[in-house]
C-alpha positions in Angstrom: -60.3 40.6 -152.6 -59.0 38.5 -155.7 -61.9 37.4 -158.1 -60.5 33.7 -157.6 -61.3 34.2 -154.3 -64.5 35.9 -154.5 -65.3 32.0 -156.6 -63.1 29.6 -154.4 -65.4 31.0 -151.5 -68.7 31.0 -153.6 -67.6 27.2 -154.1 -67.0 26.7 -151.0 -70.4 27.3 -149.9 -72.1 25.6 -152.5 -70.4 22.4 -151.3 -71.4 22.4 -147.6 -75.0 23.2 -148.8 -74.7 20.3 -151.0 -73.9 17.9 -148.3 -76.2 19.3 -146.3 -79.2 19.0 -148.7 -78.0 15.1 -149.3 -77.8 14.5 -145.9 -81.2 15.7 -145.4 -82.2 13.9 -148.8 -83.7 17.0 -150.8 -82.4 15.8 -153.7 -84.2 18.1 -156.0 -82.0 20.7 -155.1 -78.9 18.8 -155.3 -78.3 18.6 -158.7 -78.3 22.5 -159.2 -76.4 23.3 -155.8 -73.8 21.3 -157.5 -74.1 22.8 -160.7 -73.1 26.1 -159.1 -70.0 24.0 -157.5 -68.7 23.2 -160.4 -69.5 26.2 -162.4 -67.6 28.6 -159.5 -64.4 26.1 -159.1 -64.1 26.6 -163.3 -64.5 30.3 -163.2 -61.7 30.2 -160.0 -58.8 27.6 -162.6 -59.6 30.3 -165.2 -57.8 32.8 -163.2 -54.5 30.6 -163.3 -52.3 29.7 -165.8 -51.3 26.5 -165.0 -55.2 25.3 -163.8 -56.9 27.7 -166.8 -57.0 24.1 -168.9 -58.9 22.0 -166.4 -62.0 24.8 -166.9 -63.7 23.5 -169.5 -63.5 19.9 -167.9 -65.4 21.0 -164.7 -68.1 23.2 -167.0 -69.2 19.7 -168.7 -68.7 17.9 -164.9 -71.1 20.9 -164.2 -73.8 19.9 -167.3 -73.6 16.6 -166.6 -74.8 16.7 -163.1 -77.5 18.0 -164.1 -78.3 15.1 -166.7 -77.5 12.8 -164.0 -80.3 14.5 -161.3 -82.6 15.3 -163.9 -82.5 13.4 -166.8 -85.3 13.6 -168.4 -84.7 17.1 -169.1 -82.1 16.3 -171.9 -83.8 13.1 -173.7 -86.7 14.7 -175.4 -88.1 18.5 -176.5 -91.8 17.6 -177.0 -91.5 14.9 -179.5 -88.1 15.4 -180.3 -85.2 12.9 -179.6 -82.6 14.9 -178.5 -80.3 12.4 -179.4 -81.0 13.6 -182.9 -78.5 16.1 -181.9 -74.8 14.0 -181.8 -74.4 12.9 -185.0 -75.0 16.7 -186.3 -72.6 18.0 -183.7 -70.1 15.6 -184.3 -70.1 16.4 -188.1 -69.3 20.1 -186.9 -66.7 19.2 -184.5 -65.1 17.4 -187.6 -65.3 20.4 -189.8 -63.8 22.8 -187.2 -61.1 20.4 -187.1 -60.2 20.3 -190.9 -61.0 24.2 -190.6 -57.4 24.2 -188.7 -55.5 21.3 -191.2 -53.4 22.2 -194.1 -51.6 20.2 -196.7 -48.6 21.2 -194.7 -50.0 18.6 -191.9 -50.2 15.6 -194.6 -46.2 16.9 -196.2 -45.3 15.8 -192.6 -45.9 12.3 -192.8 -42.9 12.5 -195.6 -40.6 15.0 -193.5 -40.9 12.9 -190.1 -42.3 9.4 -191.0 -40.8 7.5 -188.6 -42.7 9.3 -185.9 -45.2 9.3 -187.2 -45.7 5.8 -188.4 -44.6 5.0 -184.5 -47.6 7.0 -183.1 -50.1 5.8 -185.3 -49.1 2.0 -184.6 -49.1 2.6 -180.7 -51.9 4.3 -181.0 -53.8 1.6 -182.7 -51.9 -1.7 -181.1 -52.2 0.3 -177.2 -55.3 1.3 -176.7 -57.2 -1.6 -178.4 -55.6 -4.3 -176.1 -55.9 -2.7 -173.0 -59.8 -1.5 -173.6 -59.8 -5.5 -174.3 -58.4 -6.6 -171.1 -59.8 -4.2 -168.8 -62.9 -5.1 -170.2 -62.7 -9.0 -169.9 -61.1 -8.2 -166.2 -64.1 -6.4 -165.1 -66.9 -8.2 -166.4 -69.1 -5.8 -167.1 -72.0 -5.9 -168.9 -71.4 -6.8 -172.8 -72.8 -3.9 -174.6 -70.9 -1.8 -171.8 -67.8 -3.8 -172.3 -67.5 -3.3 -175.6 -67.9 0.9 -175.3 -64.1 0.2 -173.2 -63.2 -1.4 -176.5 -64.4 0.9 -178.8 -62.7 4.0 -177.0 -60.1 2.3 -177.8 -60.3 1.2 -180.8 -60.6 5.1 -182.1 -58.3 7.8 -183.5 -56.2 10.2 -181.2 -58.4 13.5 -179.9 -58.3 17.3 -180.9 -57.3 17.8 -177.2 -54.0 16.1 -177.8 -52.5 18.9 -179.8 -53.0 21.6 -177.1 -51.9 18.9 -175.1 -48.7 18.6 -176.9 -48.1 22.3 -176.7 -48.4 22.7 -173.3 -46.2 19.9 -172.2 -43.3 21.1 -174.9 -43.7 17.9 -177.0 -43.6 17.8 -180.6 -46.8 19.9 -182.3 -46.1 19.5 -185.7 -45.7 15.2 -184.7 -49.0 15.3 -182.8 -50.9 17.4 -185.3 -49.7 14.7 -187.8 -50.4 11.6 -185.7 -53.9 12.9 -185.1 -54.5 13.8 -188.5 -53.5 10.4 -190.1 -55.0 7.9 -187.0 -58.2 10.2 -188.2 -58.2 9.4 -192.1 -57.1 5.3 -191.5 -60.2 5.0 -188.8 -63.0 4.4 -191.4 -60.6 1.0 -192.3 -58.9 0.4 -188.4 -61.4 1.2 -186.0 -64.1 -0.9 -187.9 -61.4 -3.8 -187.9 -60.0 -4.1 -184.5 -63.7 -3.8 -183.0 -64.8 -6.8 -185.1 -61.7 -8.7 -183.8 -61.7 -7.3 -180.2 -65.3 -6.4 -179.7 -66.9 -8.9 -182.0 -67.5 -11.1 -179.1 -69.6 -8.8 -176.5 -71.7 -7.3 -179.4 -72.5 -8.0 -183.2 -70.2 -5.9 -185.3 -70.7 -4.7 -189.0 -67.7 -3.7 -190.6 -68.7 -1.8 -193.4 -71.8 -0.2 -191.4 -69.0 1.3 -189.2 -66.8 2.4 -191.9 -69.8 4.0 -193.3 -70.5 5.6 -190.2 -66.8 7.4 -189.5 -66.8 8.1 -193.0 -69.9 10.3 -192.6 -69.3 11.3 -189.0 -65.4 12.2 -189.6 -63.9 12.3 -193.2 -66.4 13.9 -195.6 -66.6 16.7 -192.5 -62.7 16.8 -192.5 -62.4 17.1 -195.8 -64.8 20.0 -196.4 -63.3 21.5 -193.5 -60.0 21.5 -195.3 -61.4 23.0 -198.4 -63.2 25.7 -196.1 -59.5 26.6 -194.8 -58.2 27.2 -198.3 -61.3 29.2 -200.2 -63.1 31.0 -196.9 -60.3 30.8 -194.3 -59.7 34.1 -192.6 -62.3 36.2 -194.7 -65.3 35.7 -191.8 -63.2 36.2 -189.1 -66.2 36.1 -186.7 -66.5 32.3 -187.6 -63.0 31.4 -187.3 -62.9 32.7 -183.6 -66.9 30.7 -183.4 -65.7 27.1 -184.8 -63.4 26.4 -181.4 -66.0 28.1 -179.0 -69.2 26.1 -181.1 -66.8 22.4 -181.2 -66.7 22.8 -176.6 -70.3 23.5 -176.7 -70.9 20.5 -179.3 -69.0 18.0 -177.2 -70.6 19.5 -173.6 -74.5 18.8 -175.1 -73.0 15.5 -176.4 -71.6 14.2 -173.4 -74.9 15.7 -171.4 -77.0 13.6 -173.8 -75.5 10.3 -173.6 -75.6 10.6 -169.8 -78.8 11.1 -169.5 -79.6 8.2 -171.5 -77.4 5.9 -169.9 -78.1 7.3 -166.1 -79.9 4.5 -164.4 -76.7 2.1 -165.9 -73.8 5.0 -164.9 -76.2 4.2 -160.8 -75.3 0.7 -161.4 -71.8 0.5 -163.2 -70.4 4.4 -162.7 -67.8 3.8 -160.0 -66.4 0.5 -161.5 -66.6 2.5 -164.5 -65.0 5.5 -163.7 -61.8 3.4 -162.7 -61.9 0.9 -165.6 -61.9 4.2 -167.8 -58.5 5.9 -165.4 -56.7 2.7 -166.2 -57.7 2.7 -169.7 -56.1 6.2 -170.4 -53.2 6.3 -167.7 -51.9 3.1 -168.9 -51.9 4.4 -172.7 -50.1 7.5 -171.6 -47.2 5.2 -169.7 -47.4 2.8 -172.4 -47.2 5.2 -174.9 -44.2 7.4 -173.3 -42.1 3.7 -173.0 -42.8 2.9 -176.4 -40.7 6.0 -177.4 -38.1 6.4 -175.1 -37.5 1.9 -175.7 -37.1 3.5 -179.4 -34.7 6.2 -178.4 -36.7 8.9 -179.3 -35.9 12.5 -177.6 -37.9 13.4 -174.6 -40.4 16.2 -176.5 -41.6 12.9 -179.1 -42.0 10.5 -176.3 -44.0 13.3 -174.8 -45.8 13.4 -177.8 -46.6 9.7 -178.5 -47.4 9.5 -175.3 -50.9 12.2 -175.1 -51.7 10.8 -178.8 -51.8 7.1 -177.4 -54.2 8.2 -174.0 -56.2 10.8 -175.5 -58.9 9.2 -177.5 -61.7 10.8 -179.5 -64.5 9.9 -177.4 -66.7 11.9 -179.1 -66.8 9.9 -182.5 -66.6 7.1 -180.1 -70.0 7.9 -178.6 -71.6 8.8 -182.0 -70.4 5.2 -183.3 -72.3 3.9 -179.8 -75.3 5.6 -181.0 -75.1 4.5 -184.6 -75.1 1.0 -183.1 -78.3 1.5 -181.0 -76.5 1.0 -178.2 -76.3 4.9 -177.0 -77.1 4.0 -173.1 -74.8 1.3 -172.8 -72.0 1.2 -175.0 -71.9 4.8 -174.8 -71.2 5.3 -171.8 -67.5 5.0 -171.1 -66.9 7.4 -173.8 -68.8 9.5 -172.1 -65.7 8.8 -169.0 -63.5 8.8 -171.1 -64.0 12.8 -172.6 -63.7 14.3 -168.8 -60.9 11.8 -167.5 -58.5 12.2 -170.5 -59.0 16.2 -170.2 -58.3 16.3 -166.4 -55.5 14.1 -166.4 -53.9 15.2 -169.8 -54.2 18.9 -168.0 -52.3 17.7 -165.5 -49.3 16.0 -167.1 -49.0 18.6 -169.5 -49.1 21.2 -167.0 -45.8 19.0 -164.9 -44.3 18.5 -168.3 -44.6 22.2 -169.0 -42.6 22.6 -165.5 -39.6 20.4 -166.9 -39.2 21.2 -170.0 -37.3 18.8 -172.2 -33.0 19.1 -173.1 -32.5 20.6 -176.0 -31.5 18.4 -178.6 -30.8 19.4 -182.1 -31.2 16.1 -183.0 -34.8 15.3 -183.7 -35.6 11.1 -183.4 -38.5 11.5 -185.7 -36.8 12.6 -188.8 -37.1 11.0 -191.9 -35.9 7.2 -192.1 
């Protein structure tokens, strides 16, 4: 018997013993019955190619269940807010990420600016506007309103780029886009949420800039200098930084939902599809944007992922920063899963139909 079968079946089982303990309202079981679900269906994707991206996603759908049956496990270790954690994790998570940059990534931005400039101004005109209307159409909550908005209103994700390759899009255009929506947040993302967000909650600008600076660009920058005077001489931490960034954003993401549970009882659903039409539409909105501009298929590809995929993480440590962790944090905590499950699954189509060759690349220089 195959060992993806051996897990589909181990599943399987966990499932119908699921529904039977909610049916018979044990719910103290539940929440590790399901665990096991999710755990089992990861470990059965990881045997396929095409469903090997979509693992990670259901191990932190896995985590999280637990935060949401037991959530006082994951607030506090005796008098220690575990919420104490993020900020810490995200500043690693932003180091791992300039661990991978070189000045080659910022030369781009002079070989290919028109790209570039294109994804960065999508990216930043998209996803801002339609985090505002779907949260004025749905009348939530403010404080939860405005976590829609600031998804929105951040830079492009790390998850992008693999993304990107998968789907045969541009890498060295997404790399770029992410890099530079990354080092103008600390100026944007403080902006657009004083203009878009300033009317659910109070905004301070330069509190927020503060923040992302801390949170994202000193880390990035360190990161970068790490590549170029320690790069490849501990190899043990290179192959460490990608497996200690998942584990960062997993305890993140398990954090805020514990936090925000008894809101995600009241909201989640509502949520959950507020947050779908918040990325899906940036992906079609972005993908338009560059085929209206003529680009070739593998940029519009590319513009596309680095208009929907957001970084929710910095998203939920901005949340916290604001004292708003339980509330505004919340649809970034949405956000992180969706975008990885549905990103999976239009890069793994794209990677099915791959682009025309074209010689001619859209995003050269101007």
């Amino acid at each position: 018997m195959k060992r993806s079968t051996v897990y589909y079946l181990a599943a399987t089982v966990c499932l119908i013993i699921y529904m039977v303990l909610a049916l018979l309202q044990q719910h103290q079981w539940g929440g590790w019955i399901l665990l096991l679900f999710f755990l089992n269906l990861a470990l059965a994707f990881r045997q396929h190619a095409l469903l090997k991206g979509l693992s990670f996603t259901l191990m932190v759908i896995a985590v999280v269940s637990l935060a949401m049956y037991y959530p006082w496990h994951f607030k506090t270790i005796g008098s220690f807010k575990l919420s104490g954690l993020i900020i810490p994790l995200l500043q690693i998570i932003m180091f791992g990420m300039g661990t991978e940059l070189s000045l080659k990534d910022f030369a781009n931005v002079i070989r290919m600016p028109k790209g570039i400039i294109v994804g960065v101004v999508c990216h930043y005109m998209i996803m801002p506007l339609i985090g505002f209307a779907l949260a004025s159409l749905f009348k939530f909550p403010n404080e939860i309103a405005a976590g829609i908005i600031l998804v929105g209103c951040c830079p492009s994700g790390l998850a992008s780029n693999v993304m990107c390759y998968l789907a045969k899009g541009n890498l060295a255009l997404s790399v770029s886009v992410t890099t530079i929506s990354t080092v103008v947040a600390p100026f944007l993302t403080p902006l657009l949420m004083q203009l878009l967000g300033g009317s659910f909650v109070n905004i301070n600008f330069w509190d927020m800039a503060w923040d992302i600076t801390k949170i994202v660009i000193i880390p990035i920058t360190a990161g970068l200098a790490f590549h170029y005077l320690v790069h490849g001489k501990f190899k043990w931490l290179d192959r460490a930084m990608p497996l200690l960034s998942m584990a960062g954003i997993a305890i993140i993401l398990v954090i805020i939902t514990a936090a925000g549970r008894d809101n995600l009882l009241q909201v989640g659903a509502l949520l959950l599809v507020a947050t779908i039409f918040h990325n899906v539409l940036g992906y079609c909105m972005g993908y338009w944007s560059g085929r209206l501009l003529r680009f070739h298929e593998r940029d519009c590809r590319t513009i596309a992922l680095e208009v929907g995929m957001q970084n929710a993480g910095l998203a939920s440590g901005l949340a916290l920063t604001m004292g708003k962790m339980a509330t505004a944090g919340l649809a970034p905590a949405i956000f992180g899963p969706v975008m990885n499950i549905t990103g999976s699954s239009l890069a793994s189509w794209w990677h099915n139909h791959p682009p025309e060759k074209n010689t001619q690349q859209s995003s050269s220089p101007l």
